[in-house]
N, C-alpha and C positions, 0 to 999 in steps of 0.2 A: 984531858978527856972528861975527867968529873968535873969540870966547869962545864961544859960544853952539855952537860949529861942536865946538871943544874938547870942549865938557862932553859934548854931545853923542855925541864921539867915545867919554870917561869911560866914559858910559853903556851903550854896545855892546859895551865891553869886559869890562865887571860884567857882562852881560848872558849873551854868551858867554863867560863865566868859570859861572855861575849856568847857564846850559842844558847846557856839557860835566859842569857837576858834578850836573846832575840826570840825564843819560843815563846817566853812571858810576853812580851811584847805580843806577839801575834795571841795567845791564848785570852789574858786577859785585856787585849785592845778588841778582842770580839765580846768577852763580855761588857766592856765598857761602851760600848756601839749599843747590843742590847739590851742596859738599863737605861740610856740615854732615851730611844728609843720609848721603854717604860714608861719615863719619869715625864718623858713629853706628855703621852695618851694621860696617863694623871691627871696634868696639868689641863688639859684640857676637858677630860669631865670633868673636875674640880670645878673649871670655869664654868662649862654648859651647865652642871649643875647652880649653882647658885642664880645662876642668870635667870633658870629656867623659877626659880622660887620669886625673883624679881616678878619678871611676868605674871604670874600666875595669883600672887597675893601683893605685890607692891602698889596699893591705891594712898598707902600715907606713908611718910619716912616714922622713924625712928625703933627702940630697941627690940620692940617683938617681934617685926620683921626680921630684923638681925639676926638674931636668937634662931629663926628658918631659914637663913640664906647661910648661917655656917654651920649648923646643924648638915647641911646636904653638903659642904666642903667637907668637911671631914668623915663625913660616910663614904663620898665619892672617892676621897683618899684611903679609906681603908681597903674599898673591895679592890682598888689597881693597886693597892702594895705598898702604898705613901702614909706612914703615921707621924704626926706630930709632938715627937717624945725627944725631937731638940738630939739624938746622938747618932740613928740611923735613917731618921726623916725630918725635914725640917717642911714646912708649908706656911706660908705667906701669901695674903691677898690685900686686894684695894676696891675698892669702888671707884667704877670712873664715869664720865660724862659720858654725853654725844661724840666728843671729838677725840675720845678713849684718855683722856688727861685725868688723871689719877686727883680726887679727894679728898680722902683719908684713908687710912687703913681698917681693915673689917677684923670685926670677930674681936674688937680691944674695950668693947662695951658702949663705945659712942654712938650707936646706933647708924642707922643708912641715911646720907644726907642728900637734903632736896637735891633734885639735878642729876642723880643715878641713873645710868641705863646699863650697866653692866658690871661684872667684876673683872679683876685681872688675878692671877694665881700664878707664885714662884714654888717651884714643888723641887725638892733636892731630897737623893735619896744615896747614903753613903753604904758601901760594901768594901768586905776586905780586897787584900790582892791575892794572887797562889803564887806566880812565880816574879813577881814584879817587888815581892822582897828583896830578892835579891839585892837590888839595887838600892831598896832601900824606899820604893814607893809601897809603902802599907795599905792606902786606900784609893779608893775613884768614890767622888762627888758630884756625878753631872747634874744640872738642875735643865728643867723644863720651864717654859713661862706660855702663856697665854690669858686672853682676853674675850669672853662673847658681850656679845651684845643683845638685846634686846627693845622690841616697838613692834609697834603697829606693822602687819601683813601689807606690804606695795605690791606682790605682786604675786599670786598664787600661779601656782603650776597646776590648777584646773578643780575638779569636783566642785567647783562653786553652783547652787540650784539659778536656774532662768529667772527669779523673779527679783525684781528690783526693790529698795525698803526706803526712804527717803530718810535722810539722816537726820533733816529737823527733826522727827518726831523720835528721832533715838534722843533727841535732848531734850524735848519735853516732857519725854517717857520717865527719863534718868530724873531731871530736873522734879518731877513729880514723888520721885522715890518709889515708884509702882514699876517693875521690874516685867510688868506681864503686857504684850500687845495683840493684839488682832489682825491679820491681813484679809482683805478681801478681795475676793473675782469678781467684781462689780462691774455691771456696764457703767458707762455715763462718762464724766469729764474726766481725764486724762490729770494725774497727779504730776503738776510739770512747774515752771519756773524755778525761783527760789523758796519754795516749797509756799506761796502765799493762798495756790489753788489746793491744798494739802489739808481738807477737815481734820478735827482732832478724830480719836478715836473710839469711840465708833461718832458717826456712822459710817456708812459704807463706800465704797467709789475712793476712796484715802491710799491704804497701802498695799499696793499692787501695782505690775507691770509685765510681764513675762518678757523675756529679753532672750533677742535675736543672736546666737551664739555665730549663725551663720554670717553676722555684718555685724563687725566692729571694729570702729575707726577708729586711728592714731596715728596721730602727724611722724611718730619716731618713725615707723616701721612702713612707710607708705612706698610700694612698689619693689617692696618685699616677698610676698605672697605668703600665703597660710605658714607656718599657723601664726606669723606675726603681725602680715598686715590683718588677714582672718576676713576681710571681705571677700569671703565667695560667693556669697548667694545672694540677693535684695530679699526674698522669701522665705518664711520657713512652715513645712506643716504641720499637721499635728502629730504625726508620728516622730519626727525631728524636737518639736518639744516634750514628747512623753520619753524619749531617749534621754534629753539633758537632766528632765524631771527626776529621773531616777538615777542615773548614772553620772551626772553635773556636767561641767564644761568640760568641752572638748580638748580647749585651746587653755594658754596662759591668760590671769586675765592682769591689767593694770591698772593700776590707782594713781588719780593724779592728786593735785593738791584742790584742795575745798577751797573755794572764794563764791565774790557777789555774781554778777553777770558779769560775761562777755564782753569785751575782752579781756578782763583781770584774767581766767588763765586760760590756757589750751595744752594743758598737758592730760595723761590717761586715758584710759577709752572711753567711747562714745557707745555705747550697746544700744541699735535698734530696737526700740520696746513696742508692743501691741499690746493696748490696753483691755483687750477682748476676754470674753466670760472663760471658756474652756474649761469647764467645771470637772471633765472627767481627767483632766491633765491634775487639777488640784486635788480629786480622788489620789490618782494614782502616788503624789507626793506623802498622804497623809499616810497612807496603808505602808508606802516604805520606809517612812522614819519617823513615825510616830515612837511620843518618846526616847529619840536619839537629838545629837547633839550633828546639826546644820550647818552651812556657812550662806552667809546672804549676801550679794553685792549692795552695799549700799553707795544712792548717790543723790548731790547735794541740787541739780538743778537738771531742767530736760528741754534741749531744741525742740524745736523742729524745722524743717528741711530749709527754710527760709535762712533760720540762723547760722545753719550749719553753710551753707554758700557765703552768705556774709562776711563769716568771722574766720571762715577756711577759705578764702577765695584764692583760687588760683593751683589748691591742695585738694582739689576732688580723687576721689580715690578712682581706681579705671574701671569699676565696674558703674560708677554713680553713685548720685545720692538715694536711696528711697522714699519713700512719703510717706516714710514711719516717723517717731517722736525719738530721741537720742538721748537716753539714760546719763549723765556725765558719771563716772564712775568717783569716788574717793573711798572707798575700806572696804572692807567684810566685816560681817556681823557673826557674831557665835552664838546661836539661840537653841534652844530644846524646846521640838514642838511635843504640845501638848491637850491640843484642843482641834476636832471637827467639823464642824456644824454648818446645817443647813444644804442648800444645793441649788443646780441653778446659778442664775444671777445674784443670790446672797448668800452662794457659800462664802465661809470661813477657814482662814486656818487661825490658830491661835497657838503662843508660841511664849518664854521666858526667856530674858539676854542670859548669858553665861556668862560670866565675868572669868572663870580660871581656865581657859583653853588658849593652850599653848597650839600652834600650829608650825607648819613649815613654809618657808618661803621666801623672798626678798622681805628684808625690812627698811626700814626710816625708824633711826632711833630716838628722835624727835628730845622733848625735855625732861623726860624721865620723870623720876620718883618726885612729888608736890605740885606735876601741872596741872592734873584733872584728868590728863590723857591718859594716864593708865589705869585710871577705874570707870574706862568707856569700855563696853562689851563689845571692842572689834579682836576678830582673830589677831593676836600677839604671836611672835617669831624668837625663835632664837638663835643665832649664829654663831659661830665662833670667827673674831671681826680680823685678832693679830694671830 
């Protein structure tokens, strides 16, 4: 009987050996769930953050950039609970390409190298156990990992203003090192092909177009209906453009890729433009954002109805074509206007690129930090890519 008492006893003690390690198990497998949890959200402002300092100041590679891009990982790590003291947090990052293929390591003094479009961040964050002693497991280590990206806006999800910007002259704006331009509501010739009808700046009749939010065309989305394919209307009036005026686009807008003429490419939208005065529509844009920060569609070349049958034959949209001029869409512009002048046929608006505005939206991460493209003042994105 005191054997039997013995084994007995054995067995209570397996027993409750065997229920504290299934309580542990359950107690701290919830807390191991939510620091994983955690340590993920770290890792990814970690990421967003640095990304976001890419965008916003990466016009040249090396160490002072650096010096901002891990300065903002380790703030982002401290306010989510991730410190870098190597015993209860550990954080690790890279710089990567377009194709998220890793560079070099950040934050080791070698500064950011050509070809960055984003970073990648391993964030691990170690905690004791409470009943997982038992058994003899002391700690949980889960780590988090992610990657954003950052480029050029492909494709906003709206608030863009009706007025078209022709992007030669964003290059010969930059090229000139004068950060400041002019648009005008000018009657007269139509700013159209490969920007060669496109005066410099001033004079007048150059930049402007007001663009048709009610018709615009794109081969992806055809016989889709609003807001993709977005041909509803061939017409718009003035009260439909002092609505976009102040309140921007309705619809998503899409950027294709910039080239020569026709046929090199047919991607992005084609936006109906009327080149007409509507002076009090550019009233109304100046009294609303004057002194704030804009977005422009900018584009590289402009139909008309001729070309658009042509090089779309066979892809007419079902409402038709118009016998308006076709904006070809490729970026957005981030300007702060800052000038009003005149009225009439020679009002102006007058306005500064913005080089640090971060925005929301599809991107193209394009070639990153050393190609030129990231100290062009189009609205910049950032994602989180893995």
């Amino acid at each position: 009987m005191k054997n039997e008492r013995g084994q007995a006893m054995v067995l209570v003690v397996f027993a409750i050996i065997g229920l504290a390690a299934v309580i542990g198990l359950a107690l701290d497998g919830g807390k191991l769930y939510q620091t994983r949890r955690e340590v993920q959200n770290a890792a990814d402002a970690m990421a967003m953050a640095g990304t976001r300092v890419l965008a916003a100041e990466g016009c040249t590679a090396g160490g002072d950039l650096e010096n901002l891009v891990c300065q903002a990982i380790v703030d982002y790590g401290t306010e989510n609970g991730v410190t870098h003291d190597l015993t209860t947090g550990r954080i690790e990052a890279w710089y990567v390409n377009k194709d998220a293929t890793r560079l070099s390591n950040a934050c080791v003094g070698t500064g950011v190298p050509n070809g960055t479009t984003g970073v990648e961040v391993t964030a691990q964050l170690t905690q004791t156990t409470t009943f997982m002693r038992i058994v003899g497991q002391d700690n949980m280590s889960p780590v988090g990992n992610a990657t954003a990206m950052f480029g050029p806006v492909v494709q906003s999800g709206g608030g863009i203003l009706p007025i078209g910007f022709p992007v030669q002259r964003v290059d010969e704006i930059i090229g000139s090192g004068n950060m400041e331009f002019t648009m005008f509501d000018g009657s007269g010739s139509v700013c159209r092909r490969d920007g060669v009808d496109c005066p410099s700046d001033p004079p007048a009749n150059s930049q402007r177009g007001w663009l048709n939010f009610n018709y615009i065309y794109n081969t992806d989305f055809l016989g889709q209906g609003a807001p993709l394919e977005r041909t509803v209307n061939k017409s718009f009036s003035n009260d439909d453009l002092k609505e976009w005026a102040v309140n921007g686009s309705p619809y998503p807008i899409f950027a294709g890729t910039r080239g020569g003429l026709p046929p090199y490419y047919s991607d992005g939208d084609y936006i109906a433009g009327d080149p007409g005065t509507r002076d009090v529509t550019r009233r109304d844009i100046c009294e609303a954002y004057m002194n704030q920060t804009v977005y422009l569609p900018l584009f590289d070349y402009v139909y008309v109805r001729s070309d658009m049958q042509s090089t779309f034959s066979g892809q007419e949209p079902s409402i038709g074509w118009t016998n308006s001029h076709y904006y070809h869409i490729v970026g957005f512009m981030a300007a702060t206007l800052d000038g009003c002048d005149g009225g009439g046929s020679n009002g102006t608006i007058g306005g500064t690129f913005t080089y640090a505005v971060v925005g929301e939206g599809q991107i193209n991460p394009g070639d990153g930090i050393g190609s030129g493209t990231t100290c062009l003042p189009t609205l910049k994105g950032v994602t989180l890519w893995e």
